[in-house]
Backbone bond lengths (Angstrom), bond angles and torsions (degrees), N, CA, C in turn:
res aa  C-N    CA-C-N  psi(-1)  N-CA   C-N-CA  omega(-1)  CA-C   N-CA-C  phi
1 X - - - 1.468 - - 1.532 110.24 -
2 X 1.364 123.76 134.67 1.516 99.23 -168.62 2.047 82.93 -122.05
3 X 1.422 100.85 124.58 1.332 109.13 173.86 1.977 118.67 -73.37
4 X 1.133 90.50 145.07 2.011 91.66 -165.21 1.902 77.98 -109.37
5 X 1.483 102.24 172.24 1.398 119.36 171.14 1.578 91.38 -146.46
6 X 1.305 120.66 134.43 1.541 134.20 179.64 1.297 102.77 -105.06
7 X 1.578 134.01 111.85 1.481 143.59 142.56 1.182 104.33 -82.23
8 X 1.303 120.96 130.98 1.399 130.70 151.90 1.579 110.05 -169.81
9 X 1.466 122.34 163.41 1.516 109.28 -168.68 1.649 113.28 -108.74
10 X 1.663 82.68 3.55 1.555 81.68 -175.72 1.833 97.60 -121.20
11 X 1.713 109.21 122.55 1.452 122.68 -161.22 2.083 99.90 -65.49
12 X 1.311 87.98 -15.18 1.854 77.13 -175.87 1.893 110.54 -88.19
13 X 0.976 114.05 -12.60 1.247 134.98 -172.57 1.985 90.29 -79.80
14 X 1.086 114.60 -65.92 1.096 109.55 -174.08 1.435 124.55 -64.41
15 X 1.597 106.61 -39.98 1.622 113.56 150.33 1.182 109.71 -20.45
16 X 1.489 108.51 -75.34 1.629 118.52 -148.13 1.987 94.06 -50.32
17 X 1.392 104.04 -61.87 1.632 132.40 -160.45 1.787 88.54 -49.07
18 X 1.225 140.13 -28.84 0.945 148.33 -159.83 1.170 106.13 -81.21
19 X 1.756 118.97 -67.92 1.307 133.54 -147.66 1.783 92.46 -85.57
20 X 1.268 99.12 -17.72 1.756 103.43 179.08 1.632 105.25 -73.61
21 X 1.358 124.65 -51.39 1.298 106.39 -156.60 1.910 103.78 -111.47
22 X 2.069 93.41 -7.36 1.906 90.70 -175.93 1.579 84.76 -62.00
23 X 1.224 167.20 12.97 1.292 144.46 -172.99 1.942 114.07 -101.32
24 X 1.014 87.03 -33.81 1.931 85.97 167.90 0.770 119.12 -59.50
25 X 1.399 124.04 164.27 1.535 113.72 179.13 1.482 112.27 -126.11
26 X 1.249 101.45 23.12 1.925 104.54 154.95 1.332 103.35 -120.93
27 X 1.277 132.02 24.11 1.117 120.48 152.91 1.665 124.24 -148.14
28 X 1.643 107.65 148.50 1.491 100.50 -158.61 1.644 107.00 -145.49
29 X 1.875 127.64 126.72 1.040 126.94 -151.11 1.646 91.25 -84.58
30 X 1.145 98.39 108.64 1.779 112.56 167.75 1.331 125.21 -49.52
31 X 1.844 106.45 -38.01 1.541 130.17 -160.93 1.077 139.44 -134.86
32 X 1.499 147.30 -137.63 1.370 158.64 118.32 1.313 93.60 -158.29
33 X 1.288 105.95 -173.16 1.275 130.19 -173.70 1.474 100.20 168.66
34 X 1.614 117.94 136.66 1.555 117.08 -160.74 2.206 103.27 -121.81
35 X 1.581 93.38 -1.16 1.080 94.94 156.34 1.788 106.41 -172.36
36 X 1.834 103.69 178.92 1.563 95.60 -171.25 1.663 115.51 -62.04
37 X 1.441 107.57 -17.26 1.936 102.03 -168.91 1.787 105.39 -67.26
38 X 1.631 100.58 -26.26 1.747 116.39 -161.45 1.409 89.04 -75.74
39 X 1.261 131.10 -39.63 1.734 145.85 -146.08 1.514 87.92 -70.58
40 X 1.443 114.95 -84.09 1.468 148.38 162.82 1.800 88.21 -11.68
41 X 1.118 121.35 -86.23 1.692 124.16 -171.18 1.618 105.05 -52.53
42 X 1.328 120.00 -58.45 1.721 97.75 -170.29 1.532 108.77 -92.32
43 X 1.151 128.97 -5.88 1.393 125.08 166.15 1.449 109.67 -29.71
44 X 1.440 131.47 -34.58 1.703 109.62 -163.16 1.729 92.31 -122.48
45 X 0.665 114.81 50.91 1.592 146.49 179.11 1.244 114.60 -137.42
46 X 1.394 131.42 -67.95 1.069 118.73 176.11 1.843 122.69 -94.35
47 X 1.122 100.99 8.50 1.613 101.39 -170.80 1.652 144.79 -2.74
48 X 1.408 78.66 94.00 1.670 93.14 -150.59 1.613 86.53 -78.17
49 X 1.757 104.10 -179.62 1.980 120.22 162.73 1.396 103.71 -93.09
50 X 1.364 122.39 -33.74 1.451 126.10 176.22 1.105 125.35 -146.04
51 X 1.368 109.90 142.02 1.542 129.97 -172.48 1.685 103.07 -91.06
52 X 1.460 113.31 117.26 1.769 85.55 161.58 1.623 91.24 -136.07
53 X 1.574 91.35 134.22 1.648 118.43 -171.02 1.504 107.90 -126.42
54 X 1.239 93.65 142.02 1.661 113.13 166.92 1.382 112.66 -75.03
55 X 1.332 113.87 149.46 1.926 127.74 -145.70 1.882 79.00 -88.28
56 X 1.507 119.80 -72.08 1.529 107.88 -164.83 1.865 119.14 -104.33
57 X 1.135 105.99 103.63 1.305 114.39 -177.93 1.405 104.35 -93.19
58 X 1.382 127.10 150.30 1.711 112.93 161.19 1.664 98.12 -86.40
59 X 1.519 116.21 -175.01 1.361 132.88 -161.40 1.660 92.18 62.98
60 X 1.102 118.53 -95.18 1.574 112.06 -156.15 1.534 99.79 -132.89
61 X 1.214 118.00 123.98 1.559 127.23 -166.13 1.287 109.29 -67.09
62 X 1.455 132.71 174.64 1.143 129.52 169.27 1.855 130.21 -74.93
63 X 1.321 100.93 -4.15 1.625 114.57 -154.37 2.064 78.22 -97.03
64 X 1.541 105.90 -49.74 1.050 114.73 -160.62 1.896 108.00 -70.48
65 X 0.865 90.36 -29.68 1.942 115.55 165.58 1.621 111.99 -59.28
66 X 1.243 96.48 -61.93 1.138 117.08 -169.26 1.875 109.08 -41.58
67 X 1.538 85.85 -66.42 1.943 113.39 169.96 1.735 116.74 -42.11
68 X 1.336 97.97 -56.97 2.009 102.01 173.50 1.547 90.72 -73.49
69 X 1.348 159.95 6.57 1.432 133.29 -175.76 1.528 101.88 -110.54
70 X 1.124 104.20 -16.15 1.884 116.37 175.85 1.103 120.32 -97.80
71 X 1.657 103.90 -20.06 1.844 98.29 -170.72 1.634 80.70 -86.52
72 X 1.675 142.92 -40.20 1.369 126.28 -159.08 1.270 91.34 -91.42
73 X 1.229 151.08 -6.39 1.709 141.70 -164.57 1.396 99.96 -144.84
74 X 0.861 131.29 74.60 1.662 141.48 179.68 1.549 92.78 -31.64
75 X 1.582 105.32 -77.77 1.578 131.63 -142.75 1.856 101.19 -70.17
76 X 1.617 108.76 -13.40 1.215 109.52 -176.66 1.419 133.48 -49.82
77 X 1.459 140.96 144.16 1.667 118.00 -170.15 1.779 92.05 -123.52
78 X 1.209 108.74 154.04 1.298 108.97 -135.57 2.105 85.55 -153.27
79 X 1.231 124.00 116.08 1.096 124.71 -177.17 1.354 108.13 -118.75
80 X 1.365 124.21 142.65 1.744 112.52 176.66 1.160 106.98 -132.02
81 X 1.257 92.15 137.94 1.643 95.90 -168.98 1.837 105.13 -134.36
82 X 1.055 97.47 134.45 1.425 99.46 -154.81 2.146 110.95 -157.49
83 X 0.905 116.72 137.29 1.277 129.09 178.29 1.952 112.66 -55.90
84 X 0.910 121.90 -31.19 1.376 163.68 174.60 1.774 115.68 -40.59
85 X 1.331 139.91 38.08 0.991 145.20 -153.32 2.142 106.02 -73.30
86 X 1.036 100.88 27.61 1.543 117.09 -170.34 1.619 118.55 -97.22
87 X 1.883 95.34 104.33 1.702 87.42 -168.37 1.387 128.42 -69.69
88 X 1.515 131.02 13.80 1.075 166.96 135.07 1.339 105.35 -8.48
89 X 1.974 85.93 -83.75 1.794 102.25 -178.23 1.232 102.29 -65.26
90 X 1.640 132.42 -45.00 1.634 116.81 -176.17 0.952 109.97 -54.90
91 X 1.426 151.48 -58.10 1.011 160.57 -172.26 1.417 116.22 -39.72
92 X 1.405 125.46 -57.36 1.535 153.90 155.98 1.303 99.96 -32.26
93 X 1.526 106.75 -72.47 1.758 108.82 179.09 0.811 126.99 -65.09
94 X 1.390 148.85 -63.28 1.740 145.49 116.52 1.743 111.03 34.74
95 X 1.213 113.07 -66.46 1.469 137.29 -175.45 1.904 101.64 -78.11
96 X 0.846 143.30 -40.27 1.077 151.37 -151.74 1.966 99.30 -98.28
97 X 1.426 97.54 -37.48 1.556 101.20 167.38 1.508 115.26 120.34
98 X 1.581 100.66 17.70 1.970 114.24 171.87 1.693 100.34 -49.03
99 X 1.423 101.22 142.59 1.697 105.67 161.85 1.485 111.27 -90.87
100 X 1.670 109.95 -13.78 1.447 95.97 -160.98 1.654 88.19 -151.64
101 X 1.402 131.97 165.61 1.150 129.04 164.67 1.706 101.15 -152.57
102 X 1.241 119.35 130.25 1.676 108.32 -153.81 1.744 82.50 -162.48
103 X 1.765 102.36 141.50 1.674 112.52 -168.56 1.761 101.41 -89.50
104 X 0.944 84.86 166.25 2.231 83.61 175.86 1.118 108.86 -85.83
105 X 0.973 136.34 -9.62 1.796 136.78 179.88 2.046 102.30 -94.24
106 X 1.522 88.18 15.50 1.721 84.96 166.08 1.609 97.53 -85.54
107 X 1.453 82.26 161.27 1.673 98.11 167.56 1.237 125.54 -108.29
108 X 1.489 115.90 154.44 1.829 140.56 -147.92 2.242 79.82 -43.58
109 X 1.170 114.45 -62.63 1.380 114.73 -168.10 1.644 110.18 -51.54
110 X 1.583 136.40 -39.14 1.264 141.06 169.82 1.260 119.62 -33.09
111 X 1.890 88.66 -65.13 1.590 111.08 -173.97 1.543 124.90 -69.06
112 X 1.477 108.25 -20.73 1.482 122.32 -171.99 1.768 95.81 -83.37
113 X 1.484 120.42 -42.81 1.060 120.52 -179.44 1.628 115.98 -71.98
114 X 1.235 105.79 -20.96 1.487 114.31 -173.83 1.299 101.21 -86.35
115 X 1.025 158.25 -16.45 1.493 173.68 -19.71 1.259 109.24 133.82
116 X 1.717 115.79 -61.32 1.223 134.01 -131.93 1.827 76.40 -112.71
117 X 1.315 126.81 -54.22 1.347 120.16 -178.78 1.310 137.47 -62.14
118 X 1.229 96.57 -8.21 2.003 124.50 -162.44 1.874 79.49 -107.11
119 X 1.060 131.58 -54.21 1.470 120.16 179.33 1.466 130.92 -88.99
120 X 1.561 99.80 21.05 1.857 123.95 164.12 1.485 98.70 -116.68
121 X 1.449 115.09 19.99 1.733 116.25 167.58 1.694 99.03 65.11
122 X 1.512 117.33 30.65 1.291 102.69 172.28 1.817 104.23 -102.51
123 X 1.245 127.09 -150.09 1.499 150.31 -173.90 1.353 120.92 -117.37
124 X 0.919 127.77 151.06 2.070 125.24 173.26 1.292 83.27 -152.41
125 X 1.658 102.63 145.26 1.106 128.34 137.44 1.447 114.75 -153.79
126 X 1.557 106.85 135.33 1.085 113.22 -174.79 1.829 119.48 -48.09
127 X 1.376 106.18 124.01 1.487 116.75 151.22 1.776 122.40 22.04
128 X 0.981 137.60 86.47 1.819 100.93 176.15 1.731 107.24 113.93
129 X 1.570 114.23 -41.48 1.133 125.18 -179.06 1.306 114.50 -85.26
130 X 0.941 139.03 -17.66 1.778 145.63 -163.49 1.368 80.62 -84.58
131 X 0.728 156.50 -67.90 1.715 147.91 -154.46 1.196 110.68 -69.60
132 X 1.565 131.97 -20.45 0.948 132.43 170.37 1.761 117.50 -83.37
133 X 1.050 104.71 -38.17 1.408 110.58 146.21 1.449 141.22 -39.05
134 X 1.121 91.95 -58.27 1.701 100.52 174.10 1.299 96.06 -57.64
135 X 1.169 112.40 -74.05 1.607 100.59 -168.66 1.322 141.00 -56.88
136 X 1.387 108.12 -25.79 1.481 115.55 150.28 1.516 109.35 -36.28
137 X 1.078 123.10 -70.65 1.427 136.02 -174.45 1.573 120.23 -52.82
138 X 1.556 107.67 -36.74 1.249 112.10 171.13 1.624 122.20 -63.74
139 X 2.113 97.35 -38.94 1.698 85.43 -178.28 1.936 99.64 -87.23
140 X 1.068 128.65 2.39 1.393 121.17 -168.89 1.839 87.77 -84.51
141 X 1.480 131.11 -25.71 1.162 124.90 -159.29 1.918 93.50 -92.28
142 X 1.034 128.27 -60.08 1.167 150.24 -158.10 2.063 89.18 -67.44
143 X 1.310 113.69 -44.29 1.810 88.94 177.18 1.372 102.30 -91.66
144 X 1.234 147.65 4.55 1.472 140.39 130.89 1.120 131.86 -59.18
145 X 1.098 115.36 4.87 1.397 123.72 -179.26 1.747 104.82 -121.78
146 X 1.011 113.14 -50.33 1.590 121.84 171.81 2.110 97.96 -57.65
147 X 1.123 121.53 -22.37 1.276 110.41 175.98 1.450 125.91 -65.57
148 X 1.319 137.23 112.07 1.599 128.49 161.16 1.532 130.04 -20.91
149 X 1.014 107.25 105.87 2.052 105.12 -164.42 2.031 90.26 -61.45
150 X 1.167 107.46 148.90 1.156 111.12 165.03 1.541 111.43 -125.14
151 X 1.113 137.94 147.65 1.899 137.89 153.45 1.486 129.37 -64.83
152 X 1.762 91.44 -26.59 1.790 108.52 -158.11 1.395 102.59 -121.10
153 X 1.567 121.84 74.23 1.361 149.71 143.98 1.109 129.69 -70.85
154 X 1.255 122.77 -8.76 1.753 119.92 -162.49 0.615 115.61 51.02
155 X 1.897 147.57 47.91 1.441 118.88 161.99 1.887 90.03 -97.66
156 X 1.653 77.65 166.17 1.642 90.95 179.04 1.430 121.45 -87.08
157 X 1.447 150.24 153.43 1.298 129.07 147.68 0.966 112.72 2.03
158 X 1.751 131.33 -86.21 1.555 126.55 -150.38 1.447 82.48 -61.31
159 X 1.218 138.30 -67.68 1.779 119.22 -135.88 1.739 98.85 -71.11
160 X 1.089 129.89 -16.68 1.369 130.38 160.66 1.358 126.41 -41.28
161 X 1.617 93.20 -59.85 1.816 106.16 170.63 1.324 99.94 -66.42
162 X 1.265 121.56 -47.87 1.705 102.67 -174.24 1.501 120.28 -60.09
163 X 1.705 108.02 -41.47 1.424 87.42 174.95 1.457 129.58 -74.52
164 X 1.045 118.16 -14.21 1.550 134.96 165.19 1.996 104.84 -44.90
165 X 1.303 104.59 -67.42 1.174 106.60 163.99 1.469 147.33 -53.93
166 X 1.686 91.35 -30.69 1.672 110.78 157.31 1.351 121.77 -51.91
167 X 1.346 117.36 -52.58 1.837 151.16 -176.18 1.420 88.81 -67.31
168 X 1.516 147.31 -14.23 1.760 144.12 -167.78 2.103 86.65 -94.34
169 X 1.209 106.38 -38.07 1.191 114.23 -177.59 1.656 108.58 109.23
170 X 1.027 103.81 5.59 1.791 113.11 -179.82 1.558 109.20 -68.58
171 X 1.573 99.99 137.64 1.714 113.19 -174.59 1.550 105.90 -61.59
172 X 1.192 125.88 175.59 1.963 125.96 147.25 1.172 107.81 -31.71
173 X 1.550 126.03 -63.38 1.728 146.38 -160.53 1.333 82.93 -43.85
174 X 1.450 134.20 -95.53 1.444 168.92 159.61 1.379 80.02 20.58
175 X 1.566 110.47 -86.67 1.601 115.54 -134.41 1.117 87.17 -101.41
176 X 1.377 147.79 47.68 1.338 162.16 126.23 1.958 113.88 -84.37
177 X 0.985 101.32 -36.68 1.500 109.73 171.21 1.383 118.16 -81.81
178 X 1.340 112.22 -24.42 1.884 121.50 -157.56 1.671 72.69 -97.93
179 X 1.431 124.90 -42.62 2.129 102.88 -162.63 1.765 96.56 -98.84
180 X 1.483 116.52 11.54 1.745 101.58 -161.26 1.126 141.59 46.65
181 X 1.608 118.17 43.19 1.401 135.83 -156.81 1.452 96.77 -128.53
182 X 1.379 139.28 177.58 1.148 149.85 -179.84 1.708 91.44 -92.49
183 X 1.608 100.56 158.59 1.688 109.63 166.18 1.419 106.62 -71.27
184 X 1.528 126.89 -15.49 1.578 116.54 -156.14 1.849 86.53 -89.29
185 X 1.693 104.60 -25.77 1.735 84.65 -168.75 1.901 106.11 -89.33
186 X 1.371 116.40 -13.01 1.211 103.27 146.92 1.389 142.23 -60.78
187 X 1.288 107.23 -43.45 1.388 124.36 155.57 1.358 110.39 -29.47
188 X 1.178 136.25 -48.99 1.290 133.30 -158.72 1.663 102.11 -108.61
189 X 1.362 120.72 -29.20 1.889 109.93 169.23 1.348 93.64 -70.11
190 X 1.397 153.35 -30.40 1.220 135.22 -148.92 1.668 92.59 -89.13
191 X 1.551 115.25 -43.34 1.326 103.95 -176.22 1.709 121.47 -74.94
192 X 1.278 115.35 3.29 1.486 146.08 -159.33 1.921 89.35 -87.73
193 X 1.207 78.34 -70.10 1.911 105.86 169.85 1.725 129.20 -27.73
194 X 1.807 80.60 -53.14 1.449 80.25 179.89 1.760 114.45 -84.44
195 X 1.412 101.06 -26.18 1.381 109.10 -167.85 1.459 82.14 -61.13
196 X 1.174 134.44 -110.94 1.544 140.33 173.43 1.761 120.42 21.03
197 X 1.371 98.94 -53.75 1.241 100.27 175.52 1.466 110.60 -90.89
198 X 1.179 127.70 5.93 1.603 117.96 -164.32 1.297 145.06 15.92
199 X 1.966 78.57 70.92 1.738 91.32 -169.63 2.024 90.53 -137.84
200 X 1.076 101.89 157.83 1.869 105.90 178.96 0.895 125.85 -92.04
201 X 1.806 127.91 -4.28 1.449 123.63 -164.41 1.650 107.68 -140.55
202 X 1.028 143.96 171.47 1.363 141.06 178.08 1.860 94.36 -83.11
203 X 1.345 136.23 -26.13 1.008 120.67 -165.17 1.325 100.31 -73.90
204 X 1.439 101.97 -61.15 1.569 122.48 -176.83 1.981 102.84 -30.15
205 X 1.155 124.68 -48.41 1.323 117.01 -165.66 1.592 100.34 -97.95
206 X 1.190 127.95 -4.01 1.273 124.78 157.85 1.848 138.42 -66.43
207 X 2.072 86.44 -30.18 1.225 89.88 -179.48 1.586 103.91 -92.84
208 X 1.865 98.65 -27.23 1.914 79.41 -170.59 2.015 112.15 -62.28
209 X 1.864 98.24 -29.48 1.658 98.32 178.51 1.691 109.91 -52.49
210 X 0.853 119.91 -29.57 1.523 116.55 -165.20 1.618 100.21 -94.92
211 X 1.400 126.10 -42.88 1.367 115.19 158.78 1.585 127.49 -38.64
212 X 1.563 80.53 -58.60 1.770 86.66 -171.19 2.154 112.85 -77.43
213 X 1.235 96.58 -2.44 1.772 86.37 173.06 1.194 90.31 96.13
214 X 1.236 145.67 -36.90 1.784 137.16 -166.83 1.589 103.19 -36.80
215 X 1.264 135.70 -38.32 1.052 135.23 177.19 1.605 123.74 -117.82
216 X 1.738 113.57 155.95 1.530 101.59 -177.93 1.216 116.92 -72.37
């Protein structure tokens, strides 16, 4: 049976998401949660296999949800589902560590399959959006690459090892356990990192470190 947990802030939204997938019978809504602070609190209460959350909640957004539900639950799978066809937010979510990102104007068959693939450890993304993706990725790779490698950044030892570890693809959680540090003080070399390198994303400074030799 693979248990779902429903975030969203609006109770009819979750209705709907409910009455769509409580009907299978390998799968069963464990939860709600009507925003990310509620998510965060009954998450280890109800311990669902998948999260599927809406991209903009007020109190605490879904992207921002998304980030505290991975740094404390690594292994967690986490679907967003959202009105929002903006490769921006995929991109954000994607990066942040979504298994799935899928629009609400999918249908009961999309979502059941998107569901069912995200809890065989596979990926979803909605229809239409993968191309927008790629290419995000293509120009984020291509002006990291057109950049001049430099040596003389100021990062320190530790933020070295961290980005080394960043470039493994490991979350905060991860490379908070591998150095025995809290996630909040990774949290803060990684953002140390980027400022330094003047780049916006963990990928972005992963590929120029591995271009430029900064790391083994």
């Amino acid at each position: 049976m693979i248990r779902i947990m429903l975030v969203d802030d609006q109770a009819i939204v979750r209705e709907g998401l409910s009455s769509m997938l409580g009907v299978e019978d390998d799968i069963s809504i464990a939860g709600q949660a009507g925003s990310g602070k509620e998510a965060l609190r009954l998450l280890p209460m109800i311990e669902p296999d998948i999260v599927l959350m809406d991209v903009r909640m007020p109190d605490m957004d879904g992207l921002a949800t998304l980030e505290n539900l991975k740094a404390l639950y690594p292994a967690l799978s986490v679907i967003m589902v959202t009105l929002y066809d903006d490769p921006d937010y995929l991109y954000r979510a994607v990066s942040a560590g979504a298994a799935g990102y899928i629009l609400k104007d999918a249908s009961r068959a999309e979502l059941v399959s998107a569901v069912r693939t995200v809890a065989a450890g596979g990926a979803i993304i909605s229809p239409g959006m993968l191309r927008d993706l790629l290419e995000r990725i293509s120009t984020m790779m291509e002006a990291s690459s057109s950049r001049p490698c430099s040596s003389d950044l100021g990062l320190t030892p530790r933020e070295i090892e961290v980005l080394g570890l960043l470039a493994e693809g490991l979350t905060n959680q991860e490379i908070a356990e591998r150095l025995v540090v809290s996630p909040t003080t990774v949290k803060t070399h990684v953002q140390n990192i980027l400022q330094k390198m003047g780049v916006s994303d963990r990928t972005q400074a992963a590929v120029y470190a591995v271009r430029c030799g900064l790391i083994n």
